[in-house]
C-alpha positions in Angstrom: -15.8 18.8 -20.9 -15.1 17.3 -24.4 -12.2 15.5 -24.9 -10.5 15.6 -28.0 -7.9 12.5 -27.7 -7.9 8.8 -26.5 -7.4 8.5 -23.0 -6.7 5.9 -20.1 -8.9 5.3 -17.0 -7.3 4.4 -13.2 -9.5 2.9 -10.3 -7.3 3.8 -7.4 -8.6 1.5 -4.4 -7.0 3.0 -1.4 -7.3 1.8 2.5 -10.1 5.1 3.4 -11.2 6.2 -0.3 -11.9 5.1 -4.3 -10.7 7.5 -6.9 -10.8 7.4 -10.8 -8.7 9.6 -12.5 -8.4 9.9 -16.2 -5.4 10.5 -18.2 -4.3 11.7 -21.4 -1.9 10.0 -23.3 0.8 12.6 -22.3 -0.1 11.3 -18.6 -1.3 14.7 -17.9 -5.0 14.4 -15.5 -8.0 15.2 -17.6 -10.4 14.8 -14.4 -10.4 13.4 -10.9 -13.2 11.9 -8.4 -12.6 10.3 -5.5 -15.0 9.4 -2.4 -14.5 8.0 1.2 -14.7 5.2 2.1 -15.5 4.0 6.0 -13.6 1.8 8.1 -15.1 -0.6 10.7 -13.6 -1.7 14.1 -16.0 -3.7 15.6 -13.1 -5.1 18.0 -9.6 -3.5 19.3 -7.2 -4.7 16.4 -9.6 -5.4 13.8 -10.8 -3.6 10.5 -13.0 -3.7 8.3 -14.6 -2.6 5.1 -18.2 -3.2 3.6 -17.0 -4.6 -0.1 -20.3 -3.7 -1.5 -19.7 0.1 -0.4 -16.3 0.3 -1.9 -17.9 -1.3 -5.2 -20.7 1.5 -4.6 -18.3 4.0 -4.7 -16.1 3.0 -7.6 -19.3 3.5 -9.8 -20.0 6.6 -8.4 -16.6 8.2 -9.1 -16.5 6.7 -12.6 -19.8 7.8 -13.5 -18.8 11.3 -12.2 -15.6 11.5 -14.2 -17.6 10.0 -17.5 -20.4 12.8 -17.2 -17.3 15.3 -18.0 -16.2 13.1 -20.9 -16.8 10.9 -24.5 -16.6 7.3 -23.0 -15.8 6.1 -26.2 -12.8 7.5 -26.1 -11.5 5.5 -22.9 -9.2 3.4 -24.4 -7.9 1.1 -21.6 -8.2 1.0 -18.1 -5.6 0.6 -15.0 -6.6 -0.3 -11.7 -4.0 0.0 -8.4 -5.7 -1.0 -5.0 -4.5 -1.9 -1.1 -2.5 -5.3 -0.8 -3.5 -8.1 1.6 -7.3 -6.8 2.3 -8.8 -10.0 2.1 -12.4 -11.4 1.1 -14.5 -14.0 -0.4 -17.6 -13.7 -3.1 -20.0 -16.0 -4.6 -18.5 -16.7 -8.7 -22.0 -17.6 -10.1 -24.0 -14.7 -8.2 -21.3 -12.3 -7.6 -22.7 -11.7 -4.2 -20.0 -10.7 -1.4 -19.5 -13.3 1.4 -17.3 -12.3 3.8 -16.4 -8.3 4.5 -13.1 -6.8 3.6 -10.8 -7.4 6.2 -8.4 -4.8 5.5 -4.4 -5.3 5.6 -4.0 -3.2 8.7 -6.0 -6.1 11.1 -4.3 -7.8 13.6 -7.1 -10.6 14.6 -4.9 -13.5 13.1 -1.9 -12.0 15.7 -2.6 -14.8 17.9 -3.0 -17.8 14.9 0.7 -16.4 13.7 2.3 -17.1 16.9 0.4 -20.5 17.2 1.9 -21.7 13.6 5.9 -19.6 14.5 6.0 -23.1 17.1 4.2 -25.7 14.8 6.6 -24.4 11.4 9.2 -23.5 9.8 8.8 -19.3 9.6 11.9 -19.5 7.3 10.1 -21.8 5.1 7.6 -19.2 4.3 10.1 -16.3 3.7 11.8 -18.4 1.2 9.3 -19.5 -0.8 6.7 -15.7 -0.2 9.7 -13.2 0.6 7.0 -12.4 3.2 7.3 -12.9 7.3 4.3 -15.2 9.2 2.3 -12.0 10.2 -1.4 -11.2 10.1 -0.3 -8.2 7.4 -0.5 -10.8 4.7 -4.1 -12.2 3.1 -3.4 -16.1 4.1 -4.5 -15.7 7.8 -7.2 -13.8 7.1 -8.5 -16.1 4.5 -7.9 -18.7 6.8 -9.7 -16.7 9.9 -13.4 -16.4 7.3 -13.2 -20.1 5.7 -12.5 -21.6 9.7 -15.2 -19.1 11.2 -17.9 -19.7 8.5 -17.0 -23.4 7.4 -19.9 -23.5 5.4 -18.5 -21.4 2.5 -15.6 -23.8 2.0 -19.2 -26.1 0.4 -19.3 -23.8 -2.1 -18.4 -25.2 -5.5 -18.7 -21.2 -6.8 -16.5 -19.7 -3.9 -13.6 -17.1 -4.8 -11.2 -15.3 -3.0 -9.4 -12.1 -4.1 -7.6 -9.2 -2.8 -9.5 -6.5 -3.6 -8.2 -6.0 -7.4 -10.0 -9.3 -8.1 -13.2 -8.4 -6.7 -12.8 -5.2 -8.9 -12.0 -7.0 -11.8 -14.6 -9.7 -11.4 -17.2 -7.0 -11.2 -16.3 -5.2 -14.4 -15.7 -8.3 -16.4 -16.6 -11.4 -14.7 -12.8 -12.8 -14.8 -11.2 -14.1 -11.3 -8.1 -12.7 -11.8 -5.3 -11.2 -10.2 -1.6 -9.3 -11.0 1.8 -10.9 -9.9 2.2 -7.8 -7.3 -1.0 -8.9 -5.1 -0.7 -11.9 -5.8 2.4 -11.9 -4.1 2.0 -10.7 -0.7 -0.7 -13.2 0.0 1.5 -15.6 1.6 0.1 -18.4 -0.8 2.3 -17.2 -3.7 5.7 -18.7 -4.7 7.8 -15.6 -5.3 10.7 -18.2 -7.4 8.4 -20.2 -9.5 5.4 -17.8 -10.1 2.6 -19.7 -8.9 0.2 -20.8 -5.9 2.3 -22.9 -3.6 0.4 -26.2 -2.6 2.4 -26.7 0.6 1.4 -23.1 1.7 -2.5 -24.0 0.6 -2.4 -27.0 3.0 -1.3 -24.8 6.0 -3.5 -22.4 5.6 -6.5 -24.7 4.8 -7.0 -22.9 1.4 -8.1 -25.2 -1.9 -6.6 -23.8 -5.1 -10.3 -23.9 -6.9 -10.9 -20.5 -4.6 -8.1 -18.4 -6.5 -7.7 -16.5 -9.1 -5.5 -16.6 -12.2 -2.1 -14.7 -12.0 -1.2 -12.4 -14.9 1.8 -10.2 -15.2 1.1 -6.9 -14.6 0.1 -5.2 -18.3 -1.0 -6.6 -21.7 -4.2 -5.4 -23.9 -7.1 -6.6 -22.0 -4.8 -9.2 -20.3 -7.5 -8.7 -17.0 -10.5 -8.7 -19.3 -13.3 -6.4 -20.5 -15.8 -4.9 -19.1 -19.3 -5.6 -19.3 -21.0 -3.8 -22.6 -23.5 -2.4 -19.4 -21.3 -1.7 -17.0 -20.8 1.6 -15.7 -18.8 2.3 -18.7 -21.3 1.7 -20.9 -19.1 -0.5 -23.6 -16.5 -2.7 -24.0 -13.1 -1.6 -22.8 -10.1 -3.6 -21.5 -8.5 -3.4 -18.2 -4.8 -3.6 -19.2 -3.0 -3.1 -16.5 -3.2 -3.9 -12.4 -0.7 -3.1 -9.3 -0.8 -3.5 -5.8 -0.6 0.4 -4.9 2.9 0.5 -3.8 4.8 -1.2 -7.0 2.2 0.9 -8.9 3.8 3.8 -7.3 7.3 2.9 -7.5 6.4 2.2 -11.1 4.6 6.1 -11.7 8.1 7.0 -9.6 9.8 5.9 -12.4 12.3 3.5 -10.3 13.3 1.5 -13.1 17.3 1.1 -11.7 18.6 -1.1 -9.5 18.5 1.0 -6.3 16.1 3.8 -7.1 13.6 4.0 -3.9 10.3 5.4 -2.8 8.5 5.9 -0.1 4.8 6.7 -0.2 2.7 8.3 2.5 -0.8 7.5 2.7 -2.6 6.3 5.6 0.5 3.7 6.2 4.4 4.3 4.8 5.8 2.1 2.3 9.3 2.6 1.2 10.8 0.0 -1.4 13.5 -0.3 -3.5 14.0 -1.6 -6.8 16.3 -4.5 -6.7 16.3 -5.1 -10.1 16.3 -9.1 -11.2 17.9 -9.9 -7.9 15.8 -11.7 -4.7 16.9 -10.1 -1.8 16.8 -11.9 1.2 16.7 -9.8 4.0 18.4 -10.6 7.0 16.5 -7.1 8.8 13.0 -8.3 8.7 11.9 -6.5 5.6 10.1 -7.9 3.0 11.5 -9.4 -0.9 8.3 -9.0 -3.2 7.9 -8.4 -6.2 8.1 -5.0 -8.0 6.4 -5.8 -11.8 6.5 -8.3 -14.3 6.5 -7.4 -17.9 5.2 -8.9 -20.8 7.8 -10.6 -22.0 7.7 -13.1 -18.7 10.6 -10.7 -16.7 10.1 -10.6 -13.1 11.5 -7.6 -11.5 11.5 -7.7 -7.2 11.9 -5.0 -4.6 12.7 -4.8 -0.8 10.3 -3.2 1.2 9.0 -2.5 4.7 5.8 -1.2 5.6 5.0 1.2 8.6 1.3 0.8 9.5 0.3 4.5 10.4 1.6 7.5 9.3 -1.2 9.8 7.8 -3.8 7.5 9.5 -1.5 9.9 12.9 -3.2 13.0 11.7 -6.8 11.7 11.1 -6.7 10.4 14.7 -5.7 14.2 15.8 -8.4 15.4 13.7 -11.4 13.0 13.9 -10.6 11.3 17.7 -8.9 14.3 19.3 -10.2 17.1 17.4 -6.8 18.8 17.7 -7.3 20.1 13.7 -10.2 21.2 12.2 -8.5 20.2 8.3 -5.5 18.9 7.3 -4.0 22.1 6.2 -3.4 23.4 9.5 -1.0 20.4 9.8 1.7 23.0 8.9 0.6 25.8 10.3 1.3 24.0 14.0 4.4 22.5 12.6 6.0 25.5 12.2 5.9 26.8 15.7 8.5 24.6 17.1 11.2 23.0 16.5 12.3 19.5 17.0 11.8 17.6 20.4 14.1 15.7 22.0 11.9 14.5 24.8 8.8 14.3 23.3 7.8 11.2 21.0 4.5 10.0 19.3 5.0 6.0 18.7 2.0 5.8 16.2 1.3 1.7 17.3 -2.5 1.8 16.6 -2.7 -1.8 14.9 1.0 -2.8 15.9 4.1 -2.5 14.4 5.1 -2.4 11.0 9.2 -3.1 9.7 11.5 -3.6 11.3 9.9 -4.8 14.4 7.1 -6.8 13.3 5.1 -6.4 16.5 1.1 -6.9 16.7 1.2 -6.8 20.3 2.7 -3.0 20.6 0.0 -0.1 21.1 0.6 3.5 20.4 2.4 5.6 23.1 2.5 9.3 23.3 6.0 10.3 25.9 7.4 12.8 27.1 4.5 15.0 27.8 4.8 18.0 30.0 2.6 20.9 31.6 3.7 23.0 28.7 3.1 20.9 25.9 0.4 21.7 23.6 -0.9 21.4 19.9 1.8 22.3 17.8 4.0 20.4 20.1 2.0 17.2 19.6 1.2 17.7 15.9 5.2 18.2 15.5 5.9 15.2 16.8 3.4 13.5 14.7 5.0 14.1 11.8 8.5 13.4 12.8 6.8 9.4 13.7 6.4 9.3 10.3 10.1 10.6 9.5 11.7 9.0 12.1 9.6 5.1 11.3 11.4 5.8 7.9 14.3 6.0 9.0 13.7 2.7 10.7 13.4 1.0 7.7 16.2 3.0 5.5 18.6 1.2 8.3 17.5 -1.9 7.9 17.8 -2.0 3.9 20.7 -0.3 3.9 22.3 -3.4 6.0 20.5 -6.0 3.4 21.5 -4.5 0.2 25.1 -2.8 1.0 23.8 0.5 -0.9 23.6 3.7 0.3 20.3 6.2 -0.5 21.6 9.2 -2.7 17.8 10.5 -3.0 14.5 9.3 -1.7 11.8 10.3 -4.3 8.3 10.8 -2.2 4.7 10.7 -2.6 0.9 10.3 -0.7 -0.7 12.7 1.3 2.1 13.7 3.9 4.6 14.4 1.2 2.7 18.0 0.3 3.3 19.1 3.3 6.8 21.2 3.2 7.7 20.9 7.3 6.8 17.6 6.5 9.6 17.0 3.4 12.5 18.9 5.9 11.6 16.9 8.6 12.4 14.0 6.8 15.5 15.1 5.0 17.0 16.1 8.0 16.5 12.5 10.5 17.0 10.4 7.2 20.2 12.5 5.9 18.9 12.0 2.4 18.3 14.5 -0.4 14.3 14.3 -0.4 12.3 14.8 -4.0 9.0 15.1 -4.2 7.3 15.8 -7.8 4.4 18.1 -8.6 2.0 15.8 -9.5 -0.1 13.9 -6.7 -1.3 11.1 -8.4 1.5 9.1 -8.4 -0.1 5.4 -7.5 -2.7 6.2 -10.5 0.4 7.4 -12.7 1.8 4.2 -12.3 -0.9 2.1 -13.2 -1.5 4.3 -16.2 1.9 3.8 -17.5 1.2 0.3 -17.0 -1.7 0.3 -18.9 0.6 2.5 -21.7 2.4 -0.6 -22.1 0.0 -2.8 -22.1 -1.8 -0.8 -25.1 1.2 -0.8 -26.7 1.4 3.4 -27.0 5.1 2.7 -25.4 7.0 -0.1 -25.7 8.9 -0.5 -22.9 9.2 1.3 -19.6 13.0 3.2 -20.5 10.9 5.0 -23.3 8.6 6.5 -21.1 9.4 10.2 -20.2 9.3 12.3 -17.1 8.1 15.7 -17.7 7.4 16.2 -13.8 8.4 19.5 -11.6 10.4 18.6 -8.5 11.3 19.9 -5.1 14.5 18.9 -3.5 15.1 19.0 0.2 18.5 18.9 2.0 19.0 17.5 5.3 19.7 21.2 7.6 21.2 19.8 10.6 24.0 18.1 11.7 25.0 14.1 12.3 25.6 14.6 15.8 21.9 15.8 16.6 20.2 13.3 13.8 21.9 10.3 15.9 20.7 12.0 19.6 17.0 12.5 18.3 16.7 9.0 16.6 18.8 7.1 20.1 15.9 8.5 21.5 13.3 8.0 18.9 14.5 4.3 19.6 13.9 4.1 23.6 10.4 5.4 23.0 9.8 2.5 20.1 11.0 -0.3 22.4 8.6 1.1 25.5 5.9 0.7 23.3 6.9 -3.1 22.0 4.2 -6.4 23.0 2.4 -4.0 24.6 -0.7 -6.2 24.7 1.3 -9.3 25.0 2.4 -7.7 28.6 -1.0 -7.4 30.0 -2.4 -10.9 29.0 0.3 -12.2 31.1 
């Protein structure tokens, strides 16, 4: 495939597989390659990833894409990746020292609760937006530098969420982007930098981290190697955690507009413009994007841990699919459940709860329950943990939802989009193209190249799907009362049987 115009490359680093996609400078997808990527759980609540296999595969799907194109003609390059996964690598060598420990762990569950009695939580949400929870990177840096004290010797030692180690591989540089930097729990979400009060808790020394851009510029992150993988200078302009990256390719550039993306978690944020909001609901203030003239944008968010991570589970623990296009299929045969409620807990829960110690629950099971019955009530977990989190925002902000503009895997799935329309009571869109994370870090990259100059010029030439909600308030509020009862049975769940 020859391409005839400049074009823009985006490493996508997601929690279970690497893609790179390139783009056009219409933001149209010229080619796509993506490859798994395995998850290790070598103890209940922990996981992890080998960094040197996700580096493996970013080559690999690079070098695929470039064998269908002019590499000279890349012009820039993006790059959007999973927050909080945590590791530590060896500057002068490059050589990975620690494994990835990936955002969904819970290992640190029991280090949080030991600091909630020696500190001020509120402290930390002040200063991070965040809540003291083993979601966030500073634990988990804390957990390899306490376990393997040696490293801390280590005049070359750097840490990095996995955008830096990405980064540091292409060019060298030990940087970072505001977005990641800020849901490390070391960050200072009002001043913009590493917080040295936050570095003494957590035992960190500030040589270890890397350098906080805002989110675009021309080769702001560097440029890669002359023999890297892309065989010549090119400069990584642009770099998102993926969930601002996807608010950003949702185009939620008003106070208010929201997303929710669902991949193998759920993430729904909304943009809250220049205003901090401090929730009093247990969501999280972060922020959204910083642009190059300095401008710091934030958004609210809460994070569900599993929602498509449900339906791998059913396929690759259970074997009750064979793909995930049957999802549907089974959907379809019933309606919704009243009884019967999948609390998808795997590795805790998520906002508004904020619970490591729950487990996963399946109730309400009968002798006539079956597949479709189970794979139904999958998907409403997902609707239904949503509409957790719409509740809570909705209480911190004062704003209602007119739409909620979706992406990820679960969002092509039709039974899917109802579902949600109907618990949430929100008009539902959902936009032809997939690659909505990537799309954001290539309009990022846009900007940083200076093809548009700023984000209100960039256009939206997208297909939609609306969906309505189809039933009525008195039923939403039934299901969800009960949706609730089953959440709370499955709260501390662990924390019960240590006792």
């Amino acid at each position: 495939m020859l391409f005839k115009q400049e074009h823009i490359g985006i490493i996508d680093l997601g929690t279970t597989s690497v893609r790179f996609i390139i783009f056009d400078t219409d933001f149209n997808i010229c080619c796509s390659r993506s490859k798994q990527v395995k998850q290790l759980y070598p103890k209940p609540g922990w996981v992890n990833e080998d960094p040197d296999e996700i580096w493996d595969a970013t080559i690999q799907v690079i070098s695929s894409c470039l064998k269908e194109s002019v590499p000279g003609q890349l012009i820039g390059i993006g790059i959007c990746n999973q927050r909080e996964s945590t590791m530590v690598w060896d500057k002068k060598t490059g050589e990975a020292l620690s494994e990835l420990i990936v955002w969904q762990d819970r290992r640190t569950a029991g280090r949080c609760a030991e600091l909630k009695n020696k500190i001020d939580p509120a402290m930390i949400n002040k200063k991070t937006g965040l809540l003291l929870d083993p979601y966030f990177s500073a634990t988990k840096l804390e957990w390899i530098l306490s376990t393997r004290p040696e490293l801390k010797k280590r005049s070359t030692l750097a840490f990095g969420t996995l955008d830096s180690w990405i980064i540091f591989k292409l060019t060298g540089q030990h940087k970072t982007d505001i977005s990641n930097a800020s849901r490390t729990m070391l960050f200072n979400i009002n001043d913009f930098k590493w917080d040295g009060e936050l570095l003494d808790i957590f035992g960190v020394s500030s040589n270890i981290l890397p350098r906080v851009h805002n989110n675009y510029g021309n080769g702001i992150f560097g440029h890669t190697y002359s023999d890297s993988v892309f065989g010549r200078s090119v400069p990584v302009c642009a770099v998102f955690g993926d969930q601002q990256s996807a608010l950003f390719g949702q185009m939620c550039f008003n106070e208010g507009d929201s997303k929710s993306t669902f991949g193998t978690g759920s993430f729904l944020m909304m943009n809250t413009g220049r205003n901090k909001v401090e929730s009093k609901n247990n969501l999280l203030a972060t922020v959204f994007y910083q642009d190059d003239s300095g401008k710091v944008y934030y958004a609210l968010e809460g994070s569900t841990y599993n929602s498509g991570s449900i339906f791998q589970w059913l396929k690759e623990e259970l074997g009750l699919i064979k793909d995930y296009s049957e999802i549907e299929k089974f959907a379809q045969q019933t309606g919704f459940q009243e009884t019967l409620f999948i609390v998808p807990g795997f590795t805790g829960l998520g906002a508004p709860f904020w619970d490591p110690y729950a487990r996963g629950l399946i109730i309400g099971i009968e002798r006539s329950t079956g597949k479709s019955q189970i794979i139904r009530a999958a998907l409403e977990a997902a609707a239904y943990s949503t509409m957790d989190v719409m509740s809570a925002m909705k209480l911190d902000t004062g704003m209602d939802f007119n739409f909620l503009k979706i992406d990820g895997g679960l969002s092509r799935n039709k039974v899917f989009s109802r579902i949600l329309s109907d618990i949430t009571g929100t008009k539902v869109i959902r936009f032809s193209m997939e690659e909505l994370t990537s799309l954001g870090a290539c309009f990022g990259a846009a900007l940083g190249l200076g093809l548009v100059k700023n984000p209100a010029e960039l256009k939206d030439n997208r297909k939609e799907e609306s969906f309505l909600p189809g039933i009525d308030k008195e039923f939403r509020s039934r299901l969800y009362s009960n949706w609730t009862m089953a959440v709370q049975k499955s709260r501390n769940w662990i924390w019960d049987l240590k006792k």
